[in-house]
C-alpha positions as CSV (number, residue, x, y, z in Angstrom):
1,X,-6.2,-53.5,22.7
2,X,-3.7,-51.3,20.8
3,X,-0.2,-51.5,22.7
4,X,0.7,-48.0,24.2
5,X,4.0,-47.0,22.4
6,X,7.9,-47.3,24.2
7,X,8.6,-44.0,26.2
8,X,10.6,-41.4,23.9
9,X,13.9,-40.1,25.2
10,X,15.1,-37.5,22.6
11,X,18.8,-36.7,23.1
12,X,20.0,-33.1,21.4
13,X,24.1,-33.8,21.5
14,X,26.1,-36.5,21.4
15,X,29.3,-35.1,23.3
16,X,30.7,-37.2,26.6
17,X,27.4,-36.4,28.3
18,X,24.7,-37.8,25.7
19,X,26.7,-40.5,24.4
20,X,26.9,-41.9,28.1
21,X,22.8,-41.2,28.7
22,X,22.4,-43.2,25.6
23,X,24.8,-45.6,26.3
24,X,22.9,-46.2,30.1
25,X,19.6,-46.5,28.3
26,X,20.6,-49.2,26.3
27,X,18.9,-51.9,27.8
28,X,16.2,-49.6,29.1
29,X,12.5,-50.3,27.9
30,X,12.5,-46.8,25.9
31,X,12.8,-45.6,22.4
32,X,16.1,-43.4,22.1
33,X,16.4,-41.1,19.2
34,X,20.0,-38.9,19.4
35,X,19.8,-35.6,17.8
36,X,23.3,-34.6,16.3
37,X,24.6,-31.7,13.9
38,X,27.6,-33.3,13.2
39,X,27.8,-37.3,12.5
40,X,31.0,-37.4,14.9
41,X,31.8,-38.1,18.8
42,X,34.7,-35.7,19.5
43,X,36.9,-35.9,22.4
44,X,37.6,-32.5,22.6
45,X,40.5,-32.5,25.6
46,X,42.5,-33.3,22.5
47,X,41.8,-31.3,20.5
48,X,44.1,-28.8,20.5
49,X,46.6,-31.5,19.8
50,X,45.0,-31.4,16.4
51,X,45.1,-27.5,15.9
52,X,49.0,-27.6,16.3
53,X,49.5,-30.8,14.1
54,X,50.5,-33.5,17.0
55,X,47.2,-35.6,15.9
56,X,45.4,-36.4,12.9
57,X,41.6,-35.5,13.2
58,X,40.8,-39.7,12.6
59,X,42.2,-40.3,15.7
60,X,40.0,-38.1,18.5
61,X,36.5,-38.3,16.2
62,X,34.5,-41.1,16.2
63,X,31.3,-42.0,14.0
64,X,28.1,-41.5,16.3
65,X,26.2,-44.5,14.2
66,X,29.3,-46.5,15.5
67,X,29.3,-45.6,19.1
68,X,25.7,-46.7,19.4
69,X,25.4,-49.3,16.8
70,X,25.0,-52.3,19.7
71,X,22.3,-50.0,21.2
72,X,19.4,-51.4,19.6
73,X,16.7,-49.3,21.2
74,X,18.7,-46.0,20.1
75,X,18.6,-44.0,16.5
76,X,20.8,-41.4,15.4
77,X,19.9,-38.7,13.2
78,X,21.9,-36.3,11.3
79,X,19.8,-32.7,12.1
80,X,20.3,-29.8,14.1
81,X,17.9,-27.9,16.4
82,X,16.4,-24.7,16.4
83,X,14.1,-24.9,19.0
84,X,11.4,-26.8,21.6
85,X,8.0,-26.4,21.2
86,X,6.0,-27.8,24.1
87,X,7.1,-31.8,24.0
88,X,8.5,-31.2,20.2
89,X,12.1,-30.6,19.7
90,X,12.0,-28.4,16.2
91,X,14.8,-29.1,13.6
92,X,16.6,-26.6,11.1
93,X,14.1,-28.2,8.0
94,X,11.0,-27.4,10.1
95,X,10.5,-30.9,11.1
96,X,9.3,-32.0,14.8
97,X,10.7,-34.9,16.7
98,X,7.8,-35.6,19.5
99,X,9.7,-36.8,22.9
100,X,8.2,-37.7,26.5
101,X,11.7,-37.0,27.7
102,X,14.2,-34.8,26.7
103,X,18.1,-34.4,27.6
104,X,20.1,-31.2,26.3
105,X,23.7,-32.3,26.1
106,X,24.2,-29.0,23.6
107,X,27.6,-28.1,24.8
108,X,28.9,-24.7,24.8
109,X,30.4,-22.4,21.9
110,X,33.2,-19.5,22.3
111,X,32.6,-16.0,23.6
112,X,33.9,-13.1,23.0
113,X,32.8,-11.1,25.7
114,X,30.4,-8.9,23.7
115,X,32.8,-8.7,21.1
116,X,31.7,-10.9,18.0
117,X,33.6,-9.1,15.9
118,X,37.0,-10.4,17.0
119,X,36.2,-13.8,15.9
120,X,37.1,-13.9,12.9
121,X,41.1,-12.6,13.9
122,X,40.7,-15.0,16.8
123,X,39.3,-18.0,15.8
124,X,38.3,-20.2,19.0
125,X,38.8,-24.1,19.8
126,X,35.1,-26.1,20.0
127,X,35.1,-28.3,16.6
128,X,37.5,-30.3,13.9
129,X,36.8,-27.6,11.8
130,X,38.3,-25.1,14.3
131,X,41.2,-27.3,14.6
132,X,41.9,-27.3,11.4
133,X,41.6,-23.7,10.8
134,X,43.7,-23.4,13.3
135,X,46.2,-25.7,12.0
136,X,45.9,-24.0,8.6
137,X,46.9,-20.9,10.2
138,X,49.6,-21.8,12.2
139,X,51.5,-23.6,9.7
140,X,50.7,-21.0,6.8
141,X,52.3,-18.4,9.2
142,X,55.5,-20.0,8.9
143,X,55.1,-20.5,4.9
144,X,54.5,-17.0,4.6
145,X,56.7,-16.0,7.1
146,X,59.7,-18.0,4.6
147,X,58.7,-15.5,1.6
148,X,58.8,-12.2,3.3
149,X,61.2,-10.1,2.3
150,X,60.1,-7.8,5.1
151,X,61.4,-7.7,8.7
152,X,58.5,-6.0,10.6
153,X,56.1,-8.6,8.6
154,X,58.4,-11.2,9.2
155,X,58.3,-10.4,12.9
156,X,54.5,-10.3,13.3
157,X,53.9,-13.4,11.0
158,X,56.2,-15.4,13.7
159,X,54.1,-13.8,16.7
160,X,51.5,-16.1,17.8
161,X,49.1,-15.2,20.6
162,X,46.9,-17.0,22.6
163,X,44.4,-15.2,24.5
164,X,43.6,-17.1,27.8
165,X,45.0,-18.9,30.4
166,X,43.2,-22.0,31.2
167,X,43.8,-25.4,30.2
168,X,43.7,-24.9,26.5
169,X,45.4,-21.8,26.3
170,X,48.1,-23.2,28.5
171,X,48.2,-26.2,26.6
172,X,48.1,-24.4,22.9
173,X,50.8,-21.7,23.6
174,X,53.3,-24.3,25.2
175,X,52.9,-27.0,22.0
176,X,53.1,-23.8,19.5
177,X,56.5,-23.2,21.5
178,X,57.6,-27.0,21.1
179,X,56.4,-27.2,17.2
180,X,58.4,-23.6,16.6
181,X,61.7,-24.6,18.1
182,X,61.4,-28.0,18.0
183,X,59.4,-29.9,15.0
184,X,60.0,-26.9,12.2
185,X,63.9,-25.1,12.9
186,X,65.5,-28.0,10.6
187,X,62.7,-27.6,7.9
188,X,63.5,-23.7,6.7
189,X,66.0,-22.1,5.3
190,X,64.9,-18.4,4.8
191,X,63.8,-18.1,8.5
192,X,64.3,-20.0,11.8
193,X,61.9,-20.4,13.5
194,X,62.9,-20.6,16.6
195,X,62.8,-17.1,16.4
196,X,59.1,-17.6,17.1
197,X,57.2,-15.4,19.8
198,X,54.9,-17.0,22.0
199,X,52.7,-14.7,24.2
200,X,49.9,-15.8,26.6
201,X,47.9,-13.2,28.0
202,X,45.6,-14.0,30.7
203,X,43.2,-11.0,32.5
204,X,43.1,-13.1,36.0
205,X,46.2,-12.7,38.2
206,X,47.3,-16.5,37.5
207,X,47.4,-19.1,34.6
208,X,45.0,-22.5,35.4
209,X,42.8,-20.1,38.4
210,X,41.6,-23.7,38.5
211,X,44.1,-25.5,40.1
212,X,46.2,-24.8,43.6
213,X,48.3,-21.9,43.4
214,X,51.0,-23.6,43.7
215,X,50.7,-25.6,39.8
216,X,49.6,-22.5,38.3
217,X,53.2,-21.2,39.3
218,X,54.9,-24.2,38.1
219,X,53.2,-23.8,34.7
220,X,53.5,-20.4,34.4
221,X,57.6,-21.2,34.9
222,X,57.2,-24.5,32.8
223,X,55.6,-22.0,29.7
224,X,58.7,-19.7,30.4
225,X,61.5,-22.0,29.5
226,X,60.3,-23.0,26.6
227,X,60.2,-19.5,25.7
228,X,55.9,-18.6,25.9
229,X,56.2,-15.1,27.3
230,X,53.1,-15.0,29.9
231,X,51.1,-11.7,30.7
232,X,48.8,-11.5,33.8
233,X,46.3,-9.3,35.0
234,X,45.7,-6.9,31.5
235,X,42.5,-7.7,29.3
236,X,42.9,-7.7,25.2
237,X,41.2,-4.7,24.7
238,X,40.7,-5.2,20.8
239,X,41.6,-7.6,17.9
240,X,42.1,-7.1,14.5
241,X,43.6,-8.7,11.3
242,X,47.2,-6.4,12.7
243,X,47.4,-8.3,16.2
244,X,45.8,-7.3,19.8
245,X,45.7,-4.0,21.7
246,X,46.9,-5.3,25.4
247,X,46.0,-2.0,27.8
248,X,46.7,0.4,25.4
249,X,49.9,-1.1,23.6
250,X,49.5,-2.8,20.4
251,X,50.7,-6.5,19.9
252,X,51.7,-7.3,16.3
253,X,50.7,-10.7,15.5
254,X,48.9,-12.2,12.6
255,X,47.8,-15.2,14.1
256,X,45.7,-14.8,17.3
257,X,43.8,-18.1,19.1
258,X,41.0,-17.4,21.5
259,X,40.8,-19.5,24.8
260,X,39.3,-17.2,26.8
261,X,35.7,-17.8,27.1
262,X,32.5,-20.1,26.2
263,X,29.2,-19.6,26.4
264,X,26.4,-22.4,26.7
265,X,24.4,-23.1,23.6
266,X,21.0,-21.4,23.0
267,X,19.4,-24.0,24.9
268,X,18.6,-21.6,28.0
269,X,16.7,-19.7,25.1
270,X,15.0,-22.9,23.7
271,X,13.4,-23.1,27.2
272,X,13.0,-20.0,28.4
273,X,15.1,-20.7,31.8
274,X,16.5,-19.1,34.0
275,X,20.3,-19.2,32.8
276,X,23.7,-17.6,34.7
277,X,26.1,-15.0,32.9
278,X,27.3,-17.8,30.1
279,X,24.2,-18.7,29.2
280,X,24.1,-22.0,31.3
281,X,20.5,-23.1,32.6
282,X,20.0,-23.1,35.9
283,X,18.8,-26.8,36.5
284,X,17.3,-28.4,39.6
285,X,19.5,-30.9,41.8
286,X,18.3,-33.5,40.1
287,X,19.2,-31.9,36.7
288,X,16.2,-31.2,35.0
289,X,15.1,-27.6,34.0
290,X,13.1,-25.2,36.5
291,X,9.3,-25.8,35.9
292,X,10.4,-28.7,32.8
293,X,10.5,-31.9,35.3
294,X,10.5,-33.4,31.5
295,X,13.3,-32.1,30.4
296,X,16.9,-33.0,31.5
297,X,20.0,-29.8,30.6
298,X,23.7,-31.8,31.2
299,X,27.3,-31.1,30.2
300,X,28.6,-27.1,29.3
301,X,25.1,-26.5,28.6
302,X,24.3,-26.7,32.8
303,X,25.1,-24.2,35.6
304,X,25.5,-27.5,38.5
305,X,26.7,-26.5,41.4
306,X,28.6,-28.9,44.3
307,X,27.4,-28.5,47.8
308,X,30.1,-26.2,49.0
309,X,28.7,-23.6,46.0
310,X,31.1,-24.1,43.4
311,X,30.5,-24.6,39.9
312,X,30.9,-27.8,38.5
313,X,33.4,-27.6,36.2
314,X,32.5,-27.9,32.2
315,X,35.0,-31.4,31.3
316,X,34.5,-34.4,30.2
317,X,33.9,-36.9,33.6
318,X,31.7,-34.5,35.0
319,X,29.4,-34.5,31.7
320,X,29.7,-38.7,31.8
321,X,28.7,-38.6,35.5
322,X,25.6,-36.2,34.9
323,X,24.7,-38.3,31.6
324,X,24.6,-41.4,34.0
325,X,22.6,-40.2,36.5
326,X,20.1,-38.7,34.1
327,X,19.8,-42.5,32.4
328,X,19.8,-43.5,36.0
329,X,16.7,-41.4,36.2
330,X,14.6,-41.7,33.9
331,X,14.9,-45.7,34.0
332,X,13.8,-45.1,37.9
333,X,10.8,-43.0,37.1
334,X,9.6,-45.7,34.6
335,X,9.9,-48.6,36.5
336,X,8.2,-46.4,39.7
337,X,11.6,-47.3,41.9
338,X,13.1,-44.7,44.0
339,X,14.6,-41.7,42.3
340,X,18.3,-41.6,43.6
341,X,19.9,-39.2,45.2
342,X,20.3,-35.4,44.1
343,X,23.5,-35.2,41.2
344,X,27.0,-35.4,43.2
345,X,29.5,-34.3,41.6
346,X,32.6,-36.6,42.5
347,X,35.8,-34.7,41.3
348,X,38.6,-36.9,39.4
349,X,41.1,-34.2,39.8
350,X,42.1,-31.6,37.2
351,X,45.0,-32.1,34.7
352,X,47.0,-30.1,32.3
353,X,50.0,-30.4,29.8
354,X,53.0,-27.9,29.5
355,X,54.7,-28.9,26.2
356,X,55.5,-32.1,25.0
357,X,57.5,-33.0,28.2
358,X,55.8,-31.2,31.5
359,X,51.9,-31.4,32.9
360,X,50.1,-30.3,36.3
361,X,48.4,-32.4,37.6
362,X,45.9,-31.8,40.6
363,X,44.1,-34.8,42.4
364,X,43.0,-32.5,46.0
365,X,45.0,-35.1,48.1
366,X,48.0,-35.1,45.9
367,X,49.4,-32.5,43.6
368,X,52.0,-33.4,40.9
369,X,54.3,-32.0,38.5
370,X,56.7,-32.0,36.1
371,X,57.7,-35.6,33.8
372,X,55.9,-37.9,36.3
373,X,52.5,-35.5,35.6
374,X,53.1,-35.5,32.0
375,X,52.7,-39.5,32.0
376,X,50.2,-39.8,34.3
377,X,48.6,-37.2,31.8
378,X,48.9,-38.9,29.0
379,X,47.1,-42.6,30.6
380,X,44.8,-41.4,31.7
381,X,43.9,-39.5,28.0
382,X,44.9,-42.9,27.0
383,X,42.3,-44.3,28.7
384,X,39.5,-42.3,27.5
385,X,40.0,-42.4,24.3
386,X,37.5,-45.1,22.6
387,X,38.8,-48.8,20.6
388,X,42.2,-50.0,21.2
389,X,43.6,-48.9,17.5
390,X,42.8,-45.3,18.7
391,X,44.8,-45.7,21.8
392,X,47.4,-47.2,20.0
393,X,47.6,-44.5,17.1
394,X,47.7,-41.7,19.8
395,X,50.3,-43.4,22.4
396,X,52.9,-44.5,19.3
397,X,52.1,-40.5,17.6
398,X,53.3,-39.4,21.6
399,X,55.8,-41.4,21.9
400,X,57.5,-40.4,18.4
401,X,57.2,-37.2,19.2
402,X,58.3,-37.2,22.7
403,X,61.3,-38.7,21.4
404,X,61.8,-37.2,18.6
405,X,60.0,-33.8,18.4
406,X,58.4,-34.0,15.2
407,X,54.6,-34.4,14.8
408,X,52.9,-36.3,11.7
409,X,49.9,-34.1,11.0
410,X,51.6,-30.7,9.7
411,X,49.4,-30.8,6.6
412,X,48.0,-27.3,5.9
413,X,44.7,-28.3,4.3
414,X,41.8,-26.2,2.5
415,X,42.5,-23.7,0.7
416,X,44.4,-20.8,2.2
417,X,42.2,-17.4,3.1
418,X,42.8,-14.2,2.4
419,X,44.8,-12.9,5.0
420,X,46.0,-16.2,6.3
């Protein structure tokens, strides 16, 4: 009698979300293939602290191999995906992977709100190679600034705008303001750069709209004294290598970071499901795709709601939670136990950092601001973090700076772009 083959759980992602289902199905009786286009774990909370030279990539990226090397039932492969056909998940060279289950933990990519053309003035934050773009332009902006004999070039090559007002843009414009006043000023002499202008513009009528009221006030005063000028309720209405049209009246700038939108990967079109406006797929309470029972959607690429109708939001516990359960899941349906319970979102609390010196944070029952949020912030990013030397390199790089105000990571690598 020929043995019937392990059941195949195909994974496409390995963010917070399909690392953790992978992870759960470690011990499992299934065959686990992970489906990556990049051969790294990110943790993307910090990654802006990358983009503005506070951490070296090595210390938030982790080899996926690595992560799941004790998982003996699981293999990694270094592909991306173009598509599902029927039970086949299709890959960029045309080759098939064959699944019985499928999870999409595809995350999400910027958007530009119809306008694609923007990108390239405002480059977005989603990968290492974002960051360091980003990084590449922030500190060439200040080279460049240095050799301009020009004042009105001068001017606009110490402008930096951040389009946005949610976590990351909140978090990018107030380390720009600390690395421009507090990390560079002793490192020029043709320019100080203190003299840098930092301008947030948000379209909502408040900075963090996900928080109380009350925090995005504090941060919105917490930006202000270190010197980010914030602007509410007005749209960029266009973007271009000269700077941002704000409601009719031009912004000069030649750096520009978007943090304004995402939209979910093509994995809504992969399936041909019923998505929301971002591109999200509308999944069942239990997670899996309408008419798909097969096929699991987590993470930024899933439109989950809580039972009060509001959105789960796209960070990183809520993507470990739903990874879990869909482990929890499948391991159910093969042993022919009862299926838990329909996804429950349980909230951890939301938390952002204002500078190098100031967070929000927001727990429901408890709100907190100020130094006391700042290093509650920084545990619990301590925590998350994966292997003890990583937590170490990121707490000591904190502390230094913290202390000290310069960052280690101001290397402006690549080569520098036209324009840049």
């Amino acid at each position: 009698m020929v043995a019937r083959p392990p059941h195949h759980v195909v994974i496409v992602g390995a963010g917070f979300g399909g690392i953790e289902a992978a992870r759960r199905l470690a011990r499992a009786a299934v065959m686990v293939t992970v489906i990556d286009q990049r051969n790294h774990h990110l943790f993307q909370p910090l990654l802006y602290q990358v983009a503005t030279a506070s951490l070296a990539t090595s210390e938030i990226a982790w080899p996926i191999r690595y992560l799941l090397r004790s998982c003996r039932n699981v293999t990694t492969l270094l592909a991306a995906v173009t598509g599902i056909d029927d039970k086949m998940v299709v890959l960029r060279d045309g080759v098939p992977i064959a699944f019985d289950t499928l999870v999409l933990a595809t995350g999400a990519r910027h958007a530009y709100f119809g306008h694609d053309e923007w990108e390239p003035y405002a480059p977005g934050l989603k990968t290492i190679e974002d960051a360091t773009t980003i990084r590449r332009r922030l500190l060439g902006a200040f080279e460049r600034a240095a050799r301009s004999e020009d004042a009105a070039e001068r001017s606009a090559l110490l402008t930096f705008v951040v389009v946005g007002g949610g976590p990351t843009g909140v978090e990018l414009a107030g380390t720009i303001a600390d690395l421009a006043r507090d990390t560079l000023w002793k490192d020029f002499r043709n320019i100080d750069t203190r003299d840098a202008r930092v301008v947030l513009i948000e379209a909502g009528p408040r900075i963090l709209p996900g928080f109380r009221e009350s925090l995005s006030d504090y941060a919105r005063k917490a930006l202000e004294r270190l010197g980010v000028e914030v602007r509410l309720g007005k749209p960029v209405s266009d973007c271009t290598a000269d700077g941002v049209r704000i409601d009719g009246d031009a912004l000069k700038a030649r750096t520009v970071l978007w943090a304004a939108g995402v939209a979910a990967s093509p994995a809504g079109e992969w399936l041909h499901a019923p998505t929301d406006r971002a591109g999200r797929v509308l999944v069942n309470p239990d997670l899996t795709a309408p008419g798909r029972p097969d096929v699991f959607v987590i993470g930024d690429t899933a439109h989950v709601e809580t039972p009060d109708g509001k959105m789960v939001p796209g960070i990183a516990p809520a993507a470990k939670q739903e990874g879990r359960y869909v482990a929890d899941v499948i391991e159910a349906q093969l042993r022919g136990r009862q299926l838990p319970q329909p996804f429950k979102y349980k909230d951890a609390g939301s938390l952002a950092t204002v500078g190098k010196r100031e967070a929000v944070v927001d727990f429901g029952w408890i709100a907190l601001t100020g130094r006391i949020a700042w290093w509650l912030w920084g545990f619990a990013h301590i925590y998350f973090l994966i292997g003890l030397r990583h937590r170490l390199a990121v707490a000591l790089n904190w502390l230094w700076t913290y202390f000290t105000g310069q960052r280690g990571a101001r290397l402006i690598t690549q080569d520098q772009a036209e324009g840049e």
